[in-house]
Backbone as ProteinMPNN parsed JSONL, in Angstrom:
{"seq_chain_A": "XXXXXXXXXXXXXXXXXXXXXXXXXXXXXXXXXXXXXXXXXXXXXXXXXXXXXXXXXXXXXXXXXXXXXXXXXXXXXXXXXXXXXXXXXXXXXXXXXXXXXXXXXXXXXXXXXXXXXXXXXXXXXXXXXXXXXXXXXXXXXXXXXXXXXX", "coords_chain_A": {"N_chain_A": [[135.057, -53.8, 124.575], [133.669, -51.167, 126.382], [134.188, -50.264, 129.936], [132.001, -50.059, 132.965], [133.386, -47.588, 134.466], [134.432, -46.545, 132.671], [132.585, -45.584, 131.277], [131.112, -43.732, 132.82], [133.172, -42.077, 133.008], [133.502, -41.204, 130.785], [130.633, -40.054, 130.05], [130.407, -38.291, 132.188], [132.484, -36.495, 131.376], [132.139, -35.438, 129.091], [130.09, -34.437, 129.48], [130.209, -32.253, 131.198], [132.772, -31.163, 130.359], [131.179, -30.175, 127.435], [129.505, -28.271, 128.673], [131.089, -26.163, 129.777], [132.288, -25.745, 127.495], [130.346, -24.209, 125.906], [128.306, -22.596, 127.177], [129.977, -20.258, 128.28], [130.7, -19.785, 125.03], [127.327, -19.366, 124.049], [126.567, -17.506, 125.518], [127.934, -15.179, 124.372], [127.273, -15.348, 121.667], [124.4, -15.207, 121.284], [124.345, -12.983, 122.664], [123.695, -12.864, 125.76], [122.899, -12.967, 129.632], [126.014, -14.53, 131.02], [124.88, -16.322, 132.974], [122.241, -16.602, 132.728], [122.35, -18.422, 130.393], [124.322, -20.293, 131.446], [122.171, -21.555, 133.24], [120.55, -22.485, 131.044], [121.853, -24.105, 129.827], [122.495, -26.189, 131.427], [120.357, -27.376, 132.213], [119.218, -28.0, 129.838], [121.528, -30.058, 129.153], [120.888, -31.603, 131.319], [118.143, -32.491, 131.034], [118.31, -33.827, 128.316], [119.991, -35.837, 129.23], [118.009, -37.244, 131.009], [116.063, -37.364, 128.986], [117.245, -39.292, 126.929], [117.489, -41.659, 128.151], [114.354, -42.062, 128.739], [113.775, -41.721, 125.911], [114.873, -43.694, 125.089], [114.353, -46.515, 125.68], [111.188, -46.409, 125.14], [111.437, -46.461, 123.01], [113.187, -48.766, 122.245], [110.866, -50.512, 123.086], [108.504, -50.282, 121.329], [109.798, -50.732, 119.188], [110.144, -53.961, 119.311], [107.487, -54.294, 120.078], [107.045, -53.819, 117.369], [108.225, -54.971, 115.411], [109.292, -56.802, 116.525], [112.229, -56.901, 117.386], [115.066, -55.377, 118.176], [117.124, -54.779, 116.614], [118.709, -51.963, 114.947], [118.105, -50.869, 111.701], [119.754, -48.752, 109.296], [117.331, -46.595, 108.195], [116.109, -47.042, 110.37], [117.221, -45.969, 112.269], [117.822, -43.499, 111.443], [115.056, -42.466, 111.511], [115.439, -42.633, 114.353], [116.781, -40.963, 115.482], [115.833, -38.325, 114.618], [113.364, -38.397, 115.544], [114.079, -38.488, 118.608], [115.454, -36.217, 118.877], [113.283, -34.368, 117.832], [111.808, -34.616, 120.032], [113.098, -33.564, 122.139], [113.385, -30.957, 121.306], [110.681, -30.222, 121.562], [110.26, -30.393, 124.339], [112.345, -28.837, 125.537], [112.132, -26.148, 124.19], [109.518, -24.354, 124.944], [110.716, -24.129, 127.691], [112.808, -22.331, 127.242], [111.919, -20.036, 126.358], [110.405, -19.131, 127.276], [112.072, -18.954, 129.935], [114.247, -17.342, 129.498], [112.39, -15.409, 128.155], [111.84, -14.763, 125.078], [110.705, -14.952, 122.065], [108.842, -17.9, 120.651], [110.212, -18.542, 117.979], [112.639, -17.054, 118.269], [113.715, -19.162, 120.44], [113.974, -21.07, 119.241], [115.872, -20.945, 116.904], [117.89, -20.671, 118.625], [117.965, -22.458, 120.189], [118.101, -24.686, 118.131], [120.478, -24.321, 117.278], [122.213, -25.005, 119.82], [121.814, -27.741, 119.345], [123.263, -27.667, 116.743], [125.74, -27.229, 117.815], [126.74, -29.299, 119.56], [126.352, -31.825, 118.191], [128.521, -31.259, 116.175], [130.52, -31.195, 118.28], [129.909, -33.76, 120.306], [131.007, -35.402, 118.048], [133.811, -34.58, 117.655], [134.828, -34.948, 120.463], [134.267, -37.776, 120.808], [135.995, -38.765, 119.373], [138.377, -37.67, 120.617], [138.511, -38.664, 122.706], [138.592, -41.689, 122.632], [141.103, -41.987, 121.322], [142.313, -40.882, 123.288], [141.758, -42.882, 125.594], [142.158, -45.569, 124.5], [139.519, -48.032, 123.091], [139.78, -51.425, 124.927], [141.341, -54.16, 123.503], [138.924, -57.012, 122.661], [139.536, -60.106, 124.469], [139.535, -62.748, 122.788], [140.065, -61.363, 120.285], [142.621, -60.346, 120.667], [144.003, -63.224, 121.596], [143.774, -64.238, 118.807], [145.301, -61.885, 117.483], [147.942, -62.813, 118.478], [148.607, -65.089, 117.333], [148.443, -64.901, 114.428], [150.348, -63.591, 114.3], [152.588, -64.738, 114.925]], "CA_chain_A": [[133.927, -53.125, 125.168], [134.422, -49.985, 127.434], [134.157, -50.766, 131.206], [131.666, -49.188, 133.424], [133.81, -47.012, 135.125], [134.92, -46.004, 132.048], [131.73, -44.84, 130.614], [130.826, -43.327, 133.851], [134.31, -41.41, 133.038], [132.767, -40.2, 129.23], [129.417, -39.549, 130.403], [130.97, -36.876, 132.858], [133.83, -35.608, 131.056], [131.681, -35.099, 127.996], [128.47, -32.874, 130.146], [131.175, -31.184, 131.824], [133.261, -29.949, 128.94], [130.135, -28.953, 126.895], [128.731, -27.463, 129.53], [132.13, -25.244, 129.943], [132.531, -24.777, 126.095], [128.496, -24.139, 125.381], [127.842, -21.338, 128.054], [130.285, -18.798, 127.17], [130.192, -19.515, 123.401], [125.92, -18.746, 123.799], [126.453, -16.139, 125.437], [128.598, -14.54, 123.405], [126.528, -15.577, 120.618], [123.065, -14.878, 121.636], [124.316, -11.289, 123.512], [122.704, -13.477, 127.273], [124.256, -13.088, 130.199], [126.041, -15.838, 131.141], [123.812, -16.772, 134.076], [121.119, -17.482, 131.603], [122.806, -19.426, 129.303], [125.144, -21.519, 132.336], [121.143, -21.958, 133.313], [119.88, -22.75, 130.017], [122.913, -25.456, 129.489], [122.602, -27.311, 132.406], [118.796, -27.401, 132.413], [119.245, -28.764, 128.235], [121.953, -31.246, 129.694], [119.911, -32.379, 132.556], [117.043, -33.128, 130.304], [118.873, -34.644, 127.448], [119.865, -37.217, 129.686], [116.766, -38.14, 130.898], [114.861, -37.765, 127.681], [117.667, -40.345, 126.275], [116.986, -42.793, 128.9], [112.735, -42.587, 128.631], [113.159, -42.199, 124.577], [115.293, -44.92, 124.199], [113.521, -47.395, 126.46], [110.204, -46.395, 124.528], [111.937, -46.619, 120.854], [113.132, -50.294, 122.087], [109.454, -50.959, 123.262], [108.068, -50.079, 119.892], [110.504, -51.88, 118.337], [109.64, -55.207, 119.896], [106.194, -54.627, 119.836], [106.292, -53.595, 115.769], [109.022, -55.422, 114.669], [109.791, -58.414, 117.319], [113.305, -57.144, 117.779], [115.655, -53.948, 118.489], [117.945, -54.1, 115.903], [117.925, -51.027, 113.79], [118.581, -50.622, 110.291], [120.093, -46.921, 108.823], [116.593, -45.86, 108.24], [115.543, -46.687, 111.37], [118.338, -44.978, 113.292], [117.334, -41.838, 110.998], [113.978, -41.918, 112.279], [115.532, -42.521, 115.689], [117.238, -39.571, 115.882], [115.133, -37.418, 114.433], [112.374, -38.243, 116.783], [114.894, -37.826, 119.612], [115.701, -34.17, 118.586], [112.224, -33.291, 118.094], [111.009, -34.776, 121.401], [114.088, -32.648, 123.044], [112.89, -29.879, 120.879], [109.434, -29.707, 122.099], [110.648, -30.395, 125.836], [113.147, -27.704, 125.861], [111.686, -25.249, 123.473], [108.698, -23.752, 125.894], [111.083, -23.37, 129.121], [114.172, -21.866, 126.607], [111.205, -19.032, 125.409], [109.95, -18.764, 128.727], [112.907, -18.636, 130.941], [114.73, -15.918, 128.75], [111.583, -13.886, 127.777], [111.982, -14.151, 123.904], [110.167, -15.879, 121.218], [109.422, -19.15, 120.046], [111.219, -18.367, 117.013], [114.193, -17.275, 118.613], [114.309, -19.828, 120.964], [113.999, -22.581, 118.015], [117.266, -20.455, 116.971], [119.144, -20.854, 119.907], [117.758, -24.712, 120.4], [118.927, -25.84, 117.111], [121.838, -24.04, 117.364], [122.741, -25.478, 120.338], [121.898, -28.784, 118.851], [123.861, -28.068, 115.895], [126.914, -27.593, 118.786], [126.687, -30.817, 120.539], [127.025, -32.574, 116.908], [130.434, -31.227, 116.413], [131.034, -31.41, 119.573], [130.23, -34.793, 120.363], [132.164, -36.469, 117.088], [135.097, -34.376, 118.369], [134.962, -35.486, 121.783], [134.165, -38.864, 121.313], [137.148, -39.33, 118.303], [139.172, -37.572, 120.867], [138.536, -39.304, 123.959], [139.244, -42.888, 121.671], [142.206, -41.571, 120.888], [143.029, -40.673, 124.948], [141.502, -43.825, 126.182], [141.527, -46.549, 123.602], [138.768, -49.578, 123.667], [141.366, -52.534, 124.62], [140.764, -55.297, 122.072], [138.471, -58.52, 123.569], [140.808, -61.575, 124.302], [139.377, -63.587, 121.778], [141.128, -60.266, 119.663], [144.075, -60.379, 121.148], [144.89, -64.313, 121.526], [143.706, -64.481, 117.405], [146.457, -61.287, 116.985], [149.2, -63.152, 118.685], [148.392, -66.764, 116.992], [148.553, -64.41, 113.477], [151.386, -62.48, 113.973], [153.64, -65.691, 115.319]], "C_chain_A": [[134.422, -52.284, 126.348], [133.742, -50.639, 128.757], [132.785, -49.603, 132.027], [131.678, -48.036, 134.141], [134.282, -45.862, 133.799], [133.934, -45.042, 131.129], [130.758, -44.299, 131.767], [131.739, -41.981, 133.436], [133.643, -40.116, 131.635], [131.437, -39.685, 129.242], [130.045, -37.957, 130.963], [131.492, -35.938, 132.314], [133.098, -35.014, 130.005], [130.638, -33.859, 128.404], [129.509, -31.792, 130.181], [132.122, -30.197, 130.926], [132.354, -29.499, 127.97], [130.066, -28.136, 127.453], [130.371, -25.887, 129.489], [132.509, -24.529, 128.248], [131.307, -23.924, 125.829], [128.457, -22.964, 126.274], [128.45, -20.341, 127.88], [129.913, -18.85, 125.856], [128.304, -18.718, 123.389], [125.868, -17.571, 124.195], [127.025, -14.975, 124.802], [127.523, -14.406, 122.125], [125.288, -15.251, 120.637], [122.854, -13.829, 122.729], [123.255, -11.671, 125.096], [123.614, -13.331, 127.799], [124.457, -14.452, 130.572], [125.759, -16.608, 132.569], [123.176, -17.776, 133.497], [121.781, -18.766, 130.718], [123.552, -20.896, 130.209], [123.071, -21.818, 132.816], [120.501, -22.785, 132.224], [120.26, -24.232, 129.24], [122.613, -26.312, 130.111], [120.996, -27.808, 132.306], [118.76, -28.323, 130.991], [120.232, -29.952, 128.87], [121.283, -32.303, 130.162], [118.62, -33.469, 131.814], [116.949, -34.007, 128.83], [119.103, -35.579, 127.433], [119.007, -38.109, 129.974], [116.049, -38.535, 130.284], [115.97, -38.797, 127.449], [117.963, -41.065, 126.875], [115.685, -43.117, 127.923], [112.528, -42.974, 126.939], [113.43, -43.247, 124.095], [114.361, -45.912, 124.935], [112.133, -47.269, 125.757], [110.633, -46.774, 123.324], [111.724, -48.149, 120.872], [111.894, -50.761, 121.99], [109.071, -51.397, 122.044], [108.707, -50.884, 119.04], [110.3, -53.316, 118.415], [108.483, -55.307, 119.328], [105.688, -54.343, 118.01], [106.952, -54.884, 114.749], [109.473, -56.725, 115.49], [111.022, -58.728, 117.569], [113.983, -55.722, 117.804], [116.755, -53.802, 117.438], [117.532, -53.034, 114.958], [118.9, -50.916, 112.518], [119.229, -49.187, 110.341], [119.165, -46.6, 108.555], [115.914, -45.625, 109.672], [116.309, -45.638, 112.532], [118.064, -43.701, 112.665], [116.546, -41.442, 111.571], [114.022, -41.681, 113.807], [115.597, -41.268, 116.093], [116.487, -38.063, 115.789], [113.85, -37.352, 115.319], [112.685, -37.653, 117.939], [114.957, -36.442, 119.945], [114.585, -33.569, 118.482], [111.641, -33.607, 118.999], [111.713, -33.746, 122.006], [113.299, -31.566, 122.617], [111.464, -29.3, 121.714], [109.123, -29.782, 123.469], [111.122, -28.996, 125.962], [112.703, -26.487, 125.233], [110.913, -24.318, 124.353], [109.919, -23.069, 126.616], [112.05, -22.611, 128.402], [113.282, -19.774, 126.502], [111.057, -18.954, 126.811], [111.003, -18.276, 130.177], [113.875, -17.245, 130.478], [113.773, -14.786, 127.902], [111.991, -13.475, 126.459], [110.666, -15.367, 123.411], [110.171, -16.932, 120.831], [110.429, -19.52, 119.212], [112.67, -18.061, 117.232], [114.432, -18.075, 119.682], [114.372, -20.938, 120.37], [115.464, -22.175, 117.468], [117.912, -21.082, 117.672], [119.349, -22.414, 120.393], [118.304, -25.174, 119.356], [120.368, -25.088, 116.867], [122.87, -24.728, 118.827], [122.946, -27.428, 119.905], [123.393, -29.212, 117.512], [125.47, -28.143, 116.754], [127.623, -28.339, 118.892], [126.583, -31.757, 119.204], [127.841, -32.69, 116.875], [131.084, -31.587, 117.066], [131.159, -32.602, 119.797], [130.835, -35.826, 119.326], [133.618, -36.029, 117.059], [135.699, -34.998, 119.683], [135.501, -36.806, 121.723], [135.511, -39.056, 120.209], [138.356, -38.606, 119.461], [139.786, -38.122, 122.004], [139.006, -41.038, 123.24], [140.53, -42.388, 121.714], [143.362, -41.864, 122.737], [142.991, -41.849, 125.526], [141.273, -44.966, 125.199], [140.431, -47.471, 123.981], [139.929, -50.652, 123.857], [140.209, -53.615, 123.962], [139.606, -56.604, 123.391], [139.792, -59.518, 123.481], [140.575, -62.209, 123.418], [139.918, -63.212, 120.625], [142.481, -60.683, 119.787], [144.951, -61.867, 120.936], [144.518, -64.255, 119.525], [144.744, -63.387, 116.974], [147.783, -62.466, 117.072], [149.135, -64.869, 117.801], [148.863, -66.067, 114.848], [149.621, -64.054, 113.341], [152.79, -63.641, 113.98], [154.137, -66.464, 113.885]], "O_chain_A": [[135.34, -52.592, 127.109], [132.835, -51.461, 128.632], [132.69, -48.441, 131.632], [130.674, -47.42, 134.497], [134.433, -44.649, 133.947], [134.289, -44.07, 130.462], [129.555, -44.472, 131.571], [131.186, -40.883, 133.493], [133.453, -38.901, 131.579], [131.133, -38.845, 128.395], [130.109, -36.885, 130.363], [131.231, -34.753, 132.517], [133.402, -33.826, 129.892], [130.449, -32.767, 127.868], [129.645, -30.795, 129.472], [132.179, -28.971, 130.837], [132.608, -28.379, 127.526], [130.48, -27.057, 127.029], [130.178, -24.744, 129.074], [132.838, -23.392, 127.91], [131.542, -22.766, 125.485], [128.748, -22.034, 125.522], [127.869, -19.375, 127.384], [128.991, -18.161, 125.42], [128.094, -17.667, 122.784], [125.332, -16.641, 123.591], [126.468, -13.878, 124.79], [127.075, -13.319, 121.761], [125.022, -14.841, 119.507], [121.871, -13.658, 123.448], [122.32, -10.959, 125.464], [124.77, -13.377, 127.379], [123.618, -15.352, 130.55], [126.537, -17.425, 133.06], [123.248, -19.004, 133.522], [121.404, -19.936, 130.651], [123.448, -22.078, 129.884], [122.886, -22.907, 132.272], [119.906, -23.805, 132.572], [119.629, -25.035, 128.553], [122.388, -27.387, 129.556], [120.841, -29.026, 132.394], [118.227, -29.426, 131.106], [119.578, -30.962, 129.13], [121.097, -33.441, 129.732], [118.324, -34.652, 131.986], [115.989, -34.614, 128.355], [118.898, -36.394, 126.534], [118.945, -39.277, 129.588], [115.376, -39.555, 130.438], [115.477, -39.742, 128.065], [118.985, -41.59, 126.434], [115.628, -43.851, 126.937], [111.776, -43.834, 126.482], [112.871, -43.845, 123.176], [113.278, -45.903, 124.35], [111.694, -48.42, 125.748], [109.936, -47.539, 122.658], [110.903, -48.812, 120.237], [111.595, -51.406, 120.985], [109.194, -52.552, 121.638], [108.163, -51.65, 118.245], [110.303, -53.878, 117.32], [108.216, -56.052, 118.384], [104.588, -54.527, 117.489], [106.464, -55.49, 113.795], [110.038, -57.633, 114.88], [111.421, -59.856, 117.855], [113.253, -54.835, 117.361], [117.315, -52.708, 117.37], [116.48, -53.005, 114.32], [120.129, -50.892, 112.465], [119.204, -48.537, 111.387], [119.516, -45.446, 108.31], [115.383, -44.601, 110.101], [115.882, -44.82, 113.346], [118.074, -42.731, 113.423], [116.651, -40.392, 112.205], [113.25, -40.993, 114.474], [114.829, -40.607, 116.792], [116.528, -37.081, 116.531], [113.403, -36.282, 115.733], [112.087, -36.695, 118.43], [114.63, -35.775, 120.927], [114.496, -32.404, 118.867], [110.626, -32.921, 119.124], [110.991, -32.874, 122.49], [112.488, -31.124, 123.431], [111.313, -28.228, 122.3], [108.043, -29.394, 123.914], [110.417, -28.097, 126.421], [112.984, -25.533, 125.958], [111.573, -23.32, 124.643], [110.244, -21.899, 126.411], [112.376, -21.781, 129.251], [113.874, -18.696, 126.559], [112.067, -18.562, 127.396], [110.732, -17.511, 131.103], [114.079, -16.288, 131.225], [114.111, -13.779, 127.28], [112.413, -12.335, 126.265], [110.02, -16.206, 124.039], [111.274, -17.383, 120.522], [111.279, -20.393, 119.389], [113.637, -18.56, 116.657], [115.548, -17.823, 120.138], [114.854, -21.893, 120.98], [116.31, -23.064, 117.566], [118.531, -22.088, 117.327], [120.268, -23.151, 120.751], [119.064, -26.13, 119.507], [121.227, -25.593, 116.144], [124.09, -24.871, 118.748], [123.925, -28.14, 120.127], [124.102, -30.203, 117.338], [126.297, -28.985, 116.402], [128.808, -28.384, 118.561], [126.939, -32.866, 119.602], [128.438, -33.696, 117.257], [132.118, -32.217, 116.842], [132.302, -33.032, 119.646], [131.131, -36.965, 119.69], [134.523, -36.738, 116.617], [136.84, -35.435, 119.833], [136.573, -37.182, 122.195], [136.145, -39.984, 120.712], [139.476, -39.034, 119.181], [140.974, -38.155, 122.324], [140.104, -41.391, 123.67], [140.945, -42.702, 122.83], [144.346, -42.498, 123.117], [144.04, -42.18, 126.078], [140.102, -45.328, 125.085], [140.341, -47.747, 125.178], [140.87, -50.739, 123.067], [138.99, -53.784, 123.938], [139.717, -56.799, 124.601], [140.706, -59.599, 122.66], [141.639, -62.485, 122.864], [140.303, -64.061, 119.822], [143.214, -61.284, 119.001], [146.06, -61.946, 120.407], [145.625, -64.233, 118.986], [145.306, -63.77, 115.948], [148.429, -62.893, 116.115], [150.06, -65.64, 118.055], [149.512, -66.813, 114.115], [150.09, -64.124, 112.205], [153.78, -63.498, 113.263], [155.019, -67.322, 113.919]]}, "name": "protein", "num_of_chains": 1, "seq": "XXXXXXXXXXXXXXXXXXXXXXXXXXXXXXXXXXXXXXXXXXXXXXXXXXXXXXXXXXXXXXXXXXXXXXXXXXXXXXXXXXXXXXXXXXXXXXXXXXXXXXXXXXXXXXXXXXXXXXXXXXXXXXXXXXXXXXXXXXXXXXXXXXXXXX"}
C-alpha cells in the first residue's frame, strides 16, 4: 500500500504534468490562446478534484443506503464512472461555453476531448509512475517470499 506522502507525491505530480501537457496541446488544438486554455485547465483540474471527493462520498452513501455495503462490482464501477464524467460534464460545460464565448456544442467538443486526454494520460502516468516508484510488497509478502524462495 502506497504511503501518504507518497500519494500526496502522485496527486501533485500527476495535476501538474497534465496541466503542463493539456494547455499547450488545447491550444494548439482548439486555435485559444493559451491564457484561456492554462485558465480553462486549471479551473477543470480544480473542480475534478473536488467533484471526486463530493461524488465519491455520495456514490459510497448510496451504496450503503441501497445495497448495505461499498463494494462495487464491474457494472457498478461502469455506472460509477459514467456518472462521474457526466456530473463533471454538466459542472464544467456552462463555465467552458461561457468563459471562452463559444457554444455548447463546441464546448462539449473541447470537454470530451479533454476528457478523452486525461484517459491516456492518466494510464500512462500512473503505469509510469509504478514503474518510477514501485508499491513495496506488505511484510506478510515479503516474509512468505523469503520462507518460499529458501
Amino acid at each position: 500500500m502506497r504511503t501518504t506522502s507518497d500519494r500526496i507525491r502522485h496527486a501533485l505530480s500527476f495535476e501538474i504534468i497534465g496541466l503542463l501537457l493539456v494547455t499547450p496541446l488545447g491550444a494548439v488544438v482548439f486555435a485559444k490562446p493559451l491564457h484561456d486554455i492554462g485558465i480553462i485547465s486549471l479551473v477543470g483540474a480544480s473542480v475534478a478534484t473536488l467533484w471526486n471527493y463530493a461524488f465519491n462520498l455520495m456514490f459510497d452513501h448510496a451504496m450503503v443506503r441501497i445495497r448495505g455495503r461499498v463494494h462495487k462490482t464491474p457494472m457498478i464501477r461502469l455506472v460509477h464512472v459514467a456518472l462521474f464524467e457526466l456530473g463533471l460534464l454538466a459542472i464544467l460545460l456552462p463555465f467552458i461555453a461561457w468563459y471562452l464565448g463559444i457554444s455548447l456544442l463546441d464546448a462539449l467538443v473541447m470537454d470530451a476531448s479533454f476528457a478523452l486526454f486525461y484517459m491516456v494520460y492518466a494510464y500512462c502516468f500512473n503505469w509510469a509512475y509504478d514503474l518510477l516508484f514501485p508499491i513495496p510488497e506488505p511484510e506478510s509478502q515479503v516474509a512468505k517470499n523469503r520462507v518460499t524462495s529458501a
